[in-house]
N, C-alpha and C positions, 0 to 999 in steps of 0.2 A: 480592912482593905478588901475591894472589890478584886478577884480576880479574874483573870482574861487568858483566852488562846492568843498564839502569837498568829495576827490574822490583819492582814489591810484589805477591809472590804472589797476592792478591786482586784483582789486575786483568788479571794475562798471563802470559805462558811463553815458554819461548826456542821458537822456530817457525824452518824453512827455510822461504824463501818457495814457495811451489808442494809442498809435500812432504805426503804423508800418511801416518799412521802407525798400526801396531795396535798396541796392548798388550793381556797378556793376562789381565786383570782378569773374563774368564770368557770362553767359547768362543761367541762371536756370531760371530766374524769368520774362525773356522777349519772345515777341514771332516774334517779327520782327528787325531788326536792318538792313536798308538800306545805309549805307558810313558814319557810327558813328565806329571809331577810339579808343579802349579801349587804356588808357594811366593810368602807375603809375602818382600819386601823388608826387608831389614836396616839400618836406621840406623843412622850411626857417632856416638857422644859426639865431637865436635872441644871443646868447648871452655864452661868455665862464669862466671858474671858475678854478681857480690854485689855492693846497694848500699853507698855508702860507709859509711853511716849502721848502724849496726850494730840499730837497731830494726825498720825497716824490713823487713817480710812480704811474700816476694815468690812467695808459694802461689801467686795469683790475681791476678799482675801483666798479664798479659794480654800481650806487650809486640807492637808491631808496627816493624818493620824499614821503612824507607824510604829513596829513594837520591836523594842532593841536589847536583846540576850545580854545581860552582864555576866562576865567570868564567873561570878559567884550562884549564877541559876536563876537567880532573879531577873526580871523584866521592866522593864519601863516604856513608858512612850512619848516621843519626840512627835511634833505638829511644827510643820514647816507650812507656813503662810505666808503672803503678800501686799503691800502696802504699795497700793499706787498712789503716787505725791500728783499736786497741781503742776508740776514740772514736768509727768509724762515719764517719769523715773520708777522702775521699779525695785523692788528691795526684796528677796526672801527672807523671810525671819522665824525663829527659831520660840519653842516652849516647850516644857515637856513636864509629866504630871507621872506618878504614882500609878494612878487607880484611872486614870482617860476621863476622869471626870472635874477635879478641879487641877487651872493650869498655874503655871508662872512662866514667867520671860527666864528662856538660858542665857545668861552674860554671855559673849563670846570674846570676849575683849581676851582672855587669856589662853581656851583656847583656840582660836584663828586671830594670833595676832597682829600680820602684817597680811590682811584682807585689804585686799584694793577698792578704793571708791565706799569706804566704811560710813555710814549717817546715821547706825544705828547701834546699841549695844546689844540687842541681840540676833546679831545681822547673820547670815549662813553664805550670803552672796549677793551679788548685786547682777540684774541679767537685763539685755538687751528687749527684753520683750514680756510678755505675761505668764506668769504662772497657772499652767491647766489642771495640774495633776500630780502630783509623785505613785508612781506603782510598786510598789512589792514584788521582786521575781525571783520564784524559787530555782526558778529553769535555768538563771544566771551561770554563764560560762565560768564567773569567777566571780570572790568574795565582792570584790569590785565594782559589779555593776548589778547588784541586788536591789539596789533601790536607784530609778531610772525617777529624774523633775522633766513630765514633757514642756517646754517653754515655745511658746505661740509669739514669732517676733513679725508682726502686721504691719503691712507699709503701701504705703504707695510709691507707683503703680502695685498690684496686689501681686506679680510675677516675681517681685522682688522678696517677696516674703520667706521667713524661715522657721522653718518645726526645729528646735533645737532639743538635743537630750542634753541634761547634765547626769552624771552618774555619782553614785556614793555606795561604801562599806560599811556606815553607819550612823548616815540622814546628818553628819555633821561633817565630813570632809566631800566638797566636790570639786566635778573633773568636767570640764566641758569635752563631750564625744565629737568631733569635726568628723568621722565619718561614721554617726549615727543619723536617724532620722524618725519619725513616728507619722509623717507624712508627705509624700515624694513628689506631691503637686501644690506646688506655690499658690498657684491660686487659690486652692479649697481651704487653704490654714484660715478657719474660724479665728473671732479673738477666745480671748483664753478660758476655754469650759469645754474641754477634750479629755477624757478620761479610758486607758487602756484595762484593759482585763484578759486574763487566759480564757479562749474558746475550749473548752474541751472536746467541741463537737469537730472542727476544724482542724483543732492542733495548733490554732496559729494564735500568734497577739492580735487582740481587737482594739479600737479604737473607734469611739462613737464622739461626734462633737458636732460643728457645723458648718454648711458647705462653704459659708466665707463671713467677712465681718460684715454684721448687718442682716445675715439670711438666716432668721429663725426657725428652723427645721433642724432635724438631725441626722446624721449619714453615718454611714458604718462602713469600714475599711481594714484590710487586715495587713500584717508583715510575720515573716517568719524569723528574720532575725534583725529587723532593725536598723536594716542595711540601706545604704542612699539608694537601691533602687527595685528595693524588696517589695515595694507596698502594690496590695490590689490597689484595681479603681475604687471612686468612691463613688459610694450609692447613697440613694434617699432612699431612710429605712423610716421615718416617723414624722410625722406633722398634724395639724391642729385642723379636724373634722366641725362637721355639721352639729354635732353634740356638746361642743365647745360653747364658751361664751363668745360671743359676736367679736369679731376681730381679736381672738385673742392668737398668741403665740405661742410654742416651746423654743424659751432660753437656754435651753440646755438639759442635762440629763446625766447623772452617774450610774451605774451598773452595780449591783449585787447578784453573783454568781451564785446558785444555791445547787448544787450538783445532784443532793441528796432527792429531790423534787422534781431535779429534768427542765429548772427553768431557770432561768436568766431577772432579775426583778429591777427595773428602770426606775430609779428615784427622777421622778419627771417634771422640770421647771417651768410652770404655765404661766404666764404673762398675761395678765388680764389687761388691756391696755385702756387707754383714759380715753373717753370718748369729747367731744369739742376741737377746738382750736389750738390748744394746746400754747397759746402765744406767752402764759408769763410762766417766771419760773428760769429752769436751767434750757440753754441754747441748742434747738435741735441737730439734728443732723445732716446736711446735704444731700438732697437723692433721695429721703425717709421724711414723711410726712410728720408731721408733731404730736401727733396721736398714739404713734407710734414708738416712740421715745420720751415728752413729756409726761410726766405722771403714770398712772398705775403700778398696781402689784402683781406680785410675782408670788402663787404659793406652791405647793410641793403636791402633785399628783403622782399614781401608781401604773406602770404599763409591765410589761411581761414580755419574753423571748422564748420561746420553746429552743432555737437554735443561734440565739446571740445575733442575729442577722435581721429576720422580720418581726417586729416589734407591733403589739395590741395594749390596747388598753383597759382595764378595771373599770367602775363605777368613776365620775368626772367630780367625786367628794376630795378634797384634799387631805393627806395624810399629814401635809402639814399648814396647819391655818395661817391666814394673817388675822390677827386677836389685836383687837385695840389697847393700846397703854402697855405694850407687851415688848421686847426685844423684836417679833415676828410682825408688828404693823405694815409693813412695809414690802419687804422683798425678804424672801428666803431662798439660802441656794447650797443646797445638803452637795455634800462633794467626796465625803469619806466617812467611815466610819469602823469600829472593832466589835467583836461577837463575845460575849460573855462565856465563863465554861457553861451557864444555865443554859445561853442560846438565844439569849434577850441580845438585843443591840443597840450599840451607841451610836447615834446619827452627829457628825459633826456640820455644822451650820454656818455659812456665814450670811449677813444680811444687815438689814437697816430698819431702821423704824420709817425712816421715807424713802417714798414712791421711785418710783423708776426716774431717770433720769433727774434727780436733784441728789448729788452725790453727799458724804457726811465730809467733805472737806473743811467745809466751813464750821463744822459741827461735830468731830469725831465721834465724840459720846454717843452719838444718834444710833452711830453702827458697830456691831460686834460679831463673835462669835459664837456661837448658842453651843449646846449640847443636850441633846432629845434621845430619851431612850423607848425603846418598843420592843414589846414581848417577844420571845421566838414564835416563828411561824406569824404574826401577828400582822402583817400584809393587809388582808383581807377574812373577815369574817362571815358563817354563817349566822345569822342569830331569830332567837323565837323569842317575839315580843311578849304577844298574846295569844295565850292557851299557848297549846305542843307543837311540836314541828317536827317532820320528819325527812329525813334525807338519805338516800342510798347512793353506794359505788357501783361502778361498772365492774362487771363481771373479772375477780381478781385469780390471778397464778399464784395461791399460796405454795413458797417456793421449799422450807424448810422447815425441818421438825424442832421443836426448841422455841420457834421465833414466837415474840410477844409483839401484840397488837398495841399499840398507845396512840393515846387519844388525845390533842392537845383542847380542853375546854377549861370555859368560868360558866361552873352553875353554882357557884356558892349561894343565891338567894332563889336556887333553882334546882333543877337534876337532869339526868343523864342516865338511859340505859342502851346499852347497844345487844345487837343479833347479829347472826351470822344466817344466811341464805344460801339456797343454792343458784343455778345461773339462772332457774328460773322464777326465782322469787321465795321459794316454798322457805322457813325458816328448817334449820339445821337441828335434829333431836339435841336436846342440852344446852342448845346455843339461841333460847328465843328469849324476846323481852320481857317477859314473863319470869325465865328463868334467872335477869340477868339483875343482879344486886342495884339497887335504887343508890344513885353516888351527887352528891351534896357537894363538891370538889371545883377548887383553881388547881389548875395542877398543867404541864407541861405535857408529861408522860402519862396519864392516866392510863390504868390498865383495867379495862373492865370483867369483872367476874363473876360466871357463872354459877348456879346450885352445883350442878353435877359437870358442868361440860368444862369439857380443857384443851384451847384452844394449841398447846404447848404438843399436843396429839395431832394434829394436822398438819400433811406435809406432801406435796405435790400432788393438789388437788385446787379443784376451782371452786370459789364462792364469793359472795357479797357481802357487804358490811353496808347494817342501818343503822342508824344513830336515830332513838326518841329525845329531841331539846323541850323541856321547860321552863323557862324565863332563863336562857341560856346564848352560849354562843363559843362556838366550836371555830378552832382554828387550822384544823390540819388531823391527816389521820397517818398514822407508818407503820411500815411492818416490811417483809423479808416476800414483799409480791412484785408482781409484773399486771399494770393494768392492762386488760386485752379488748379485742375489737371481736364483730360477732362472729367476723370466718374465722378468726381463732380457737374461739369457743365452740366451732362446730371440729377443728381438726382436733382438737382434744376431747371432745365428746366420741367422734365416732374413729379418731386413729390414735387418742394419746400421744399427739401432738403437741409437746409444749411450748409456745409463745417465745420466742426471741425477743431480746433488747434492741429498740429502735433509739438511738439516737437520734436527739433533735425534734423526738415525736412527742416524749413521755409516754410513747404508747398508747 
């Protein structure tokens, strides 16, 4: 059996303590890049999930993964998902698995036995409106409200609408909060694809989804406890550029906090929308053109936060495809997922094999819930196709004596040597590529080694790190530094000035 931190992507990440790390989700933090090839990350299909219940549409299940302490030390996790009926009904329903990889339906008949408005045997609740979200919060005043279901209740007029919380001790007993909320303006409550996370750059809960039903962009909002009248305004923090495909959208968007790296990582749902008339098929929307609703896919791009608030984009490849004959033809819409003790992660998926707007009601089977796993750090990549590639950091605060350098790369049909430099390029006596062991390695942590030089000796001094790639590709580099800017490097060059922590910068 696979094991896991107890972690719901929406609120943390696997971290070493004291380590800091770059990814390279675009070039802020590097100062050279000679024939190194930024590539998204590849997600692997591990593994798919069907309600019992063979009616049951699970296009728009939303599902969120949660990990729950048994008395005896062990773990499990529970996945709370949604079924929307052609009645406009919705249901939360319940699975839980071992290892987060394969699921099964939790009976609940025995225990929540006098559940009201029950259609389901693995029912958790039945709610007034859509399921966006369930959060993880460690911050919780009480056992109580550790895991917070945001439910998006969408109405017209749109004034009437309501952000509801329900609250739970253990993703199986819930409590509807009448004086919580997760957003304070009726009008802005998106339909249900609203997902919170801890800012640590703020301090406050965040909340990213969309400014209303129908308005595909994303906005970002914060609350400090939750309270009906706690919440900032909402802003537009993300939408679909010149570099996009022609009238496409963002449906939505979940968050991965990565603290250890200083950045925020947006699992970002882009809407490629169907071009024509749109006239046959499922019935469009009023007010929304048929282009816009009729047909197309929806695949999985990558965007980034330095401060949880203003949101960038990656390369416009999808991290996660629509593949023909696949669970993924269709629409994909990642919404949670748990971190491995490796550091690899489980993406959990709900989606359909058809296109936007023809729902699986008619057809359940059509749609499901996927489960995709992706290396740690594995975001975005550098990579050296052909011949060498070489890449350098910006000028680093190596902070502490002891601390080890690790290298996240796959040169198994390739290699890898790195150096160390000073700020102005010169390589460091001990530490050149020349000196530095020829490495043939997959590996997470790589630690590369010198003949003579011992990086384990350097401690509150500044230098560079270059990576030589051959038929290779490097995902991340950590260590015990502070990236700096070049007045930095000049107040430690001429006063022994060392570099403070910027949050929100990465420095």
């Amino acid at each position: 059996m696979r094991s896991f931190l107890l972690v719901n992507w929406l609120c943390c990440c696997y971290v070493v303590q004291g380590m800091r790390t770059i990814l390279f989700l675009n070039d802020a933090q590097l100062d050279m890049n000679t024939g190194a090839r930024r590539e998204v990350g590849e997600a692997t299909l591990v593994s798919q999930y069907t309600d019992p219940d063979p009616s049951v549409d699970l296009t728009f299940s939303y599902p969120s993964v949660i990990a729950i302490n048994r008395s005896d030390g062990t773990v499990f996790y529970r996945m709370l998902y949604q079924h929307y009926g052609r009645s406009g009904a919705f249901c939360c329903l319940l699975a839980n698995s071992s290892d987060g990889i394969m699921w099964k339906p939790e009976d609940t008949r025995q225990s929540l036995p006098n559940m009201p408005n029950r259609k389901y045997i693995n029912q958790a609740f039945y709610q007034e409106g859509a399921l966006s979200s369930v959060y993880y919060d460690p911050r919780a005043v009480s056992k109580q409200y550790q895991f917070r279901a945001l439910i998006a209740e969408t109405k017209q007029p749109l004034n009437e609408s309501k952000a509801v919380i329900y609250t739970s001790s253990d993703g199986l007993h819930w409590n509807h909060q009448a004086n919580e909320t997760w957003q304070c303006d009726a009008y802005a409550i998106g339909e249900g694809s609203s997902f919170a996370f801890w800012n640590n750059i703020s301090g406050k809960y965040a909340i990213v989804g969309r400014p209303m039903w129908g308005d595909r962009r994303i906005t970002y909002h914060e609350t400090s406890d939750w309270g009906m009248s706690s919440c900032t305004p909402t802003e537009l923090t993300l939408e679909t550029d010149a570099l996009d495909t022609s009238m496409s959208e963002i449906y939505g968007m979940s968050v991965v906090p990565m603290p250890d790296a200083g950045v925020f990582v947006g699992l970002t749902w882009i809407y490629h929308t169907a071009p024509g008339s749109g006239e046959n098929g499922y019935p469009g929307v009023i007010g929304q053109s048929p282009q816009h609703f009729n047909g197309g896919k929806i695949d999985t791009q990558v965007s980034f936060s330095r401060n949880g608030r203003t949101w960038m984009r990656t390369t416009r490849d999808p991290l996660i495809k629509n593949i023909p004959n696949t669970p993924s033809n269709g629409v994909v819409l990642p919404t949670s997922a748990v971190t491995t003790t490796n550091g690899s992660v489980l993406i959990f998926v709900s989606g359909s094999k058809q296109e936007h707007g023809n729902p699986a009601i008619d057809n359940p089977s059509d749609a499901s819930i996927t489960v995709y796993s992706i290396r740690k750090d594995g975001w975005v990549s550098l990579s050296a196709d052909y011949g060498y590639a070489y890449i350098g950091t910006r000028v680093l605060y190596w902070k502490n004596q002891r601390s080890t350098l690790y290298i996240n790369v796959d040169s198994k049909y390739g290699s890898i040597r790195a150096q160390l430099t000073d700020s102005s390029g010169v390589p460091l006596p001990g530490f050149t590529f020349a000196e530095c062991l020829n490495a043939t390695v997959d590996s997470t942590m790589w630690e590369p080694t010198w003949k003579t030089g011992n990086i384990s000796t350097l401690s509150q001094t500044i230098l560079r790190v270059e990576i030589e790639l051959f038929n290779a590709q490097i995902y991340s580099i950590s260590g015990d530094f502070i990236v700096m800017q070049a007045v930095e490097v000049s107040q430690w060059t001429e006063y022994k000035i060392p570099p403070r922590e910027r949050p929100g910068f990465s420095n």
